[in-house]
C-alpha positions in Angstrom: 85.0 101.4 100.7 88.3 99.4 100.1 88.7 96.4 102.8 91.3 93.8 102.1 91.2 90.0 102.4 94.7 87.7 101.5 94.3 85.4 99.1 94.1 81.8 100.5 93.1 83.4 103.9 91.8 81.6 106.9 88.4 82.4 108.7 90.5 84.7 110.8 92.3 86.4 108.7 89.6 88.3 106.6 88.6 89.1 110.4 91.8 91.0 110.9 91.3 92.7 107.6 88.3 93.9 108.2 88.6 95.4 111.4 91.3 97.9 110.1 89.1 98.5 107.3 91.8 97.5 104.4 91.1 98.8 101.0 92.6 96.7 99.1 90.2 93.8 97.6 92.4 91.3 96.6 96.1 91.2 97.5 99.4 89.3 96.8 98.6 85.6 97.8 102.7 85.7 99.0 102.3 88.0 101.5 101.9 85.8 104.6 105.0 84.4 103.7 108.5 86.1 102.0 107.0 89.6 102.4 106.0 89.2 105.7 109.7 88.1 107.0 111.5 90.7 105.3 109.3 93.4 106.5 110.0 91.8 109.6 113.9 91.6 109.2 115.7 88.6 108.3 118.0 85.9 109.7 120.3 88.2 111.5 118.0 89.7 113.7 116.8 93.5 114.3 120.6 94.3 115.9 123.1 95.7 113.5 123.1 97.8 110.2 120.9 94.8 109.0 118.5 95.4 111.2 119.2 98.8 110.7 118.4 98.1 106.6 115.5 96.6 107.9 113.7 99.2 109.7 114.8 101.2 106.5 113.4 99.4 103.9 110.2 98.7 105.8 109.9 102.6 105.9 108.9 102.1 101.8 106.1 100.3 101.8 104.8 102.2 104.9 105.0 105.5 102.8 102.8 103.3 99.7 100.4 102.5 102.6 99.9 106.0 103.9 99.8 106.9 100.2 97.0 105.0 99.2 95.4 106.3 101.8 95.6 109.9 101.4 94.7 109.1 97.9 91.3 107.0 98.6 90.0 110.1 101.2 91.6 113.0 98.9 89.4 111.5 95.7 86.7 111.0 98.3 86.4 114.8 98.8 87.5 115.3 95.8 84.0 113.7 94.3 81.9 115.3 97.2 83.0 118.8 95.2 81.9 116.5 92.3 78.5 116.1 92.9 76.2 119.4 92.9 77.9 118.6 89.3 76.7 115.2 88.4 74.9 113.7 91.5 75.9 111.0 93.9 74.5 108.3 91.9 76.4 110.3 89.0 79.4 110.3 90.5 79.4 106.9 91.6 79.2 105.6 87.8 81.5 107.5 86.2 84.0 106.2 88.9 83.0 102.8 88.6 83.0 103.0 84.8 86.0 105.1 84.6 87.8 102.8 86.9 86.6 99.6 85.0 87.7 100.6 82.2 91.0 101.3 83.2 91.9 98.2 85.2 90.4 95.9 82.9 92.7 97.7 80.0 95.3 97.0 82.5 94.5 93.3 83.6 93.3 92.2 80.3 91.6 89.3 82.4 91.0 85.8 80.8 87.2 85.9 80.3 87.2 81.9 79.6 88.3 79.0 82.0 86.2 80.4 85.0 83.4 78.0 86.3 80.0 79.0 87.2 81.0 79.6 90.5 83.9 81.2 89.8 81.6 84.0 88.0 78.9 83.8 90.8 81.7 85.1 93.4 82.6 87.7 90.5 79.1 89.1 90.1 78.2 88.4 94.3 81.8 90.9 94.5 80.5 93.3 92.0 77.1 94.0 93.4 78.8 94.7 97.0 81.7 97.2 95.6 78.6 99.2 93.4 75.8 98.8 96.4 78.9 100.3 99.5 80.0 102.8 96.9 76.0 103.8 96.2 75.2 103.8 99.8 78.6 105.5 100.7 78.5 108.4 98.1 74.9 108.9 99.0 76.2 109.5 102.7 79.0 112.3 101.9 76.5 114.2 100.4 74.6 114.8 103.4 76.8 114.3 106.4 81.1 115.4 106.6 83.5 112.9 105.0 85.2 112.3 108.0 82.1 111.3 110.0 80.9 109.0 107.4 83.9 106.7 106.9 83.7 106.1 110.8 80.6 105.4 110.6 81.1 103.0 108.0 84.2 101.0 109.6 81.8 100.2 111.8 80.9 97.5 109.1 84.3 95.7 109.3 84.3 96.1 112.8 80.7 94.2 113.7 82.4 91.1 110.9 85.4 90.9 113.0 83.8 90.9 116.7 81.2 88.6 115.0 83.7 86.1 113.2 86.2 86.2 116.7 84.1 85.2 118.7 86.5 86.6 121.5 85.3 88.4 124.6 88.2 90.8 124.6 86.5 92.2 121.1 83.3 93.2 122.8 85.7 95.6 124.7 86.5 97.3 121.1 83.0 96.8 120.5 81.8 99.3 123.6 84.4 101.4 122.9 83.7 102.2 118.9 79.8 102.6 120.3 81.1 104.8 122.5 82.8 106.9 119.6 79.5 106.5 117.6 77.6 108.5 120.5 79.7 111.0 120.4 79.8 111.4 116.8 75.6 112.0 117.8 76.4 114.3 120.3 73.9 111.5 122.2 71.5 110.8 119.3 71.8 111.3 115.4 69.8 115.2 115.2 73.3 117.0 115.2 73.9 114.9 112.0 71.3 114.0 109.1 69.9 110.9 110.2 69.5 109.9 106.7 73.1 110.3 106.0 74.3 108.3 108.9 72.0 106.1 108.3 73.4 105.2 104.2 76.7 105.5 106.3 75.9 102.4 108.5 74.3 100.7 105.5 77.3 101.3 103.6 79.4 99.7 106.4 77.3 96.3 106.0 77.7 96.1 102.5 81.8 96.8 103.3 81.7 93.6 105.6 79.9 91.8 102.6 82.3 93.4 100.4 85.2 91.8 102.3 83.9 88.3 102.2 83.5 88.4 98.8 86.6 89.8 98.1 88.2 86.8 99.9 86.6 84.1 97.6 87.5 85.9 93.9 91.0 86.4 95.4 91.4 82.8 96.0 89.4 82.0 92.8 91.3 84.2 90.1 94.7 85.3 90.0 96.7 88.8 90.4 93.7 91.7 89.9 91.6 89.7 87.4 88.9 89.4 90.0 89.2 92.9 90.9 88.9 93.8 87.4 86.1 91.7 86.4 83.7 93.1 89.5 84.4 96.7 88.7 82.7 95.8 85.5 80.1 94.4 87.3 79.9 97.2 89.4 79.7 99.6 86.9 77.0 97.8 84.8 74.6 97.6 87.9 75.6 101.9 88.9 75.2 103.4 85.9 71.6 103.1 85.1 71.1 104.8 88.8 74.0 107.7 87.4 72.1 108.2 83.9 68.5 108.1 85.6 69.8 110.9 87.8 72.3 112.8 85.7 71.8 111.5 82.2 73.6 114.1 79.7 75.6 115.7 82.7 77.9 112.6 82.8 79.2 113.5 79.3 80.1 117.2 79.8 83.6 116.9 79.5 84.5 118.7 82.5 82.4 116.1 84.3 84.0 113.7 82.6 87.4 114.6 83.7 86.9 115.2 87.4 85.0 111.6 87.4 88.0 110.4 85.8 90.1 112.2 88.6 88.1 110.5 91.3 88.7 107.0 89.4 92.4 107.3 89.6 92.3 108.4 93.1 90.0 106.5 94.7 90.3 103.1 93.0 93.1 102.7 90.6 96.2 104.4 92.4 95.5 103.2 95.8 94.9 99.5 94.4 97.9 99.9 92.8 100.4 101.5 96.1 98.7 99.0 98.2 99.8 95.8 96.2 103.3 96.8 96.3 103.1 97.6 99.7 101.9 94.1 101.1 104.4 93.0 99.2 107.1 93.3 101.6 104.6 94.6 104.7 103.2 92.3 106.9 99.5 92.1 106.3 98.8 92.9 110.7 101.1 95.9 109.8 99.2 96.7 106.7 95.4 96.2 108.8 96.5 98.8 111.4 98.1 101.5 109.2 94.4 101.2 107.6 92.7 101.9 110.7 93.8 105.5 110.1 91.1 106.1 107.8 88.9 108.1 109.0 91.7 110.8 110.5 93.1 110.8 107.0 89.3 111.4 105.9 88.6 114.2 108.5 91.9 115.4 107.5 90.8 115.6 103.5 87.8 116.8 104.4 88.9 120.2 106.5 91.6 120.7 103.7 89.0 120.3 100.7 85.7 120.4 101.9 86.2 122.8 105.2 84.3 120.7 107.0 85.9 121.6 110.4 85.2 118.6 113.3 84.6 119.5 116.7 86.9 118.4 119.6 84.4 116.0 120.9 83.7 114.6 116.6 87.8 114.2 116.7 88.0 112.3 120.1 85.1 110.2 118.5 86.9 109.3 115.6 89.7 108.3 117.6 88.0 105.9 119.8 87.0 104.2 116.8 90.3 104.0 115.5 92.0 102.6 118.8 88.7 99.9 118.5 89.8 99.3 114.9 93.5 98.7 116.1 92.8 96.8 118.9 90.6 94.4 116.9 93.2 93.9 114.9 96.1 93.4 117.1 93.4 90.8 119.1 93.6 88.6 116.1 96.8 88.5 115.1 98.3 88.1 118.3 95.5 84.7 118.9 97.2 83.7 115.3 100.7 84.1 116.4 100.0 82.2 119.8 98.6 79.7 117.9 101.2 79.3 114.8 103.7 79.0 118.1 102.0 76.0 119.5 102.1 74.4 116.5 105.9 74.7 115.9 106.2 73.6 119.5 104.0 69.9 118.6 105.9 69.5 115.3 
């Protein structure tokens, strides 16, 4: 529920982005450039204690990565135990809300200056991140955690075959089908068909997510974008949370766990992520995010005990390889291409 688009992108980058299914909406417009060399090592070449340094320092931002991760998935399951509390729709709006709150006290956007466009791409951002999150939160209550975030890369996936227009990406293609067949043990009856289905529909809206996410990031500076949709986001949720839940969202217990899942889910991985593609380069940063859904089945045996079968794990995997190879697909066609044009110049 957290792809990530660079500022300033291309068409082809958001592709990358999406593939790996990035979480992080709108990240530091620098990264193709000064963070990306550095992660990569600098003048002197990976031989010697520089390179050496290198390989060291790149080990940081890795860890913020992985981090982010753990902490999306962990306040993931952590609102699953959430809901026979508040609902999904419940849950949904107190993280939105709780989360809007909090970034927007921490951004402190500028609210004037922005054209009517500008605030059409905030409000087109918003209704993606609170529709995925909807459809998303509505899936983990019926089918395992794990199983519904593959499901839902799926989403990125179908945008970055779709925008490559590559045949080599119709081989990922086949083989993330593949992993979804399995994940049906040959149809959808093992799982609740309703469930996978809000997990597919969440996917789309993740791919719609991402686009969007690409124009406020190139439209409004640092997190102000960011910001500004989770208040959209929460505006359109909570009449779904307070039709479902009403007084429950204000029992203070509630409260607090929703405010748990806010920090974990949206603020602190927001947050690790940033720094990280900060000195990460941003193909680095897609396939370390193409890990989650085994960081989700992972959170979801050690919270939920919701144990996966060999055959669900293998599934999973083949999605993830899909994920990676989509990803490596496009950034090596941009590399052979940035090559050709330092060879005309």
């Amino acid at each position: 529920m957290y792809p990530n688009a660079l500022e300033g992108s291309t068409v082809e980058e958001p592709s990358a982005a999406a593939a790996a299914a990035v979480s992080l909406p709108e990240a530091a417009g620098g990264t193709e450039g000064g963070s990306a060399t550095g992660a990569r090592g600098g003048p002197g070449g990976p031989g010697g204690s520089e390179g050496d340094g290198a390989a060291r320092r790149s080990l940081g931002p890795v860890a913020l990565v992985v981090a982010g991760g753990l902490s999306v998935q962990f306040g993931a399951a952590v609102a699953v135990l959430l809901m026979p509390r508040a609902g999904a729709l419940g849950v949904v709006s107190l993280r939105l809300a709780l989360a809007a709150v909090v970034m927007l006290a921490f951004c402190r956007p500028r609210l004037r200056g922005h054209s009517r466009a500008d605030w059409g791409t905030v409000v087109a951002f918003g209704t993606a991140m609170a529709a995925m999150n909807c459809l998303f939160y509505q899936a983990v209550d019926r089918i395992p955690l794990g199983v519904a975030v593959t499901l839902e890369v799926l989403g990125p996936l179908a945008l970055s075959v779709i925008v490559s227009r590559r045949v080599v990406n119709l081989v990922w293609a086949v083989l993330a089908l593949g992993g979804v067949v399995l994940l049906g043990g040959g149809g959808f009856g093992r799982l609740d068909p309703v469930g996978a289905a809000f997990a597919l529909a969440a996917g789309g809206m993740w791919a719609a997510y991402i686009m969007f996410s690409a124009r406020t990031g190139r439209r409004f500076p640092q997190a102000d974008g960011l910001a500004l949709a989770m208040g959209v986001g929460a505006v359109l949720a909570l009449p779904f949370g307070i039709v479902e839940s009403g007084p429950k969202l204000v029992v203070p217990a509630t409260l607090g766990l929703g405010l748990a899942v806010a920090l974990l889910s949206s603020v602190l991985p927001y947050t690790l992520e940033l720094l990280a593609l900060r000195r990460l380069p941003a193909p680095t940063f897609a396939v370390l995010m193409s890990l989650e859904p085994a960081i989700a089945a992972g959170a979801g045996f050690l919270v939920l005990h919701q144990a996966l079968s060999a055959t669900d794990a293998f599934a999973i995997a083949l999605v993830i390889a899909a994920s990676m190879g989509a990803v490596r697909t496009q950034t090596t066609r941009r590399e052979r291409r940035e090559r050709r044009a330092v060879r005309k110049a």
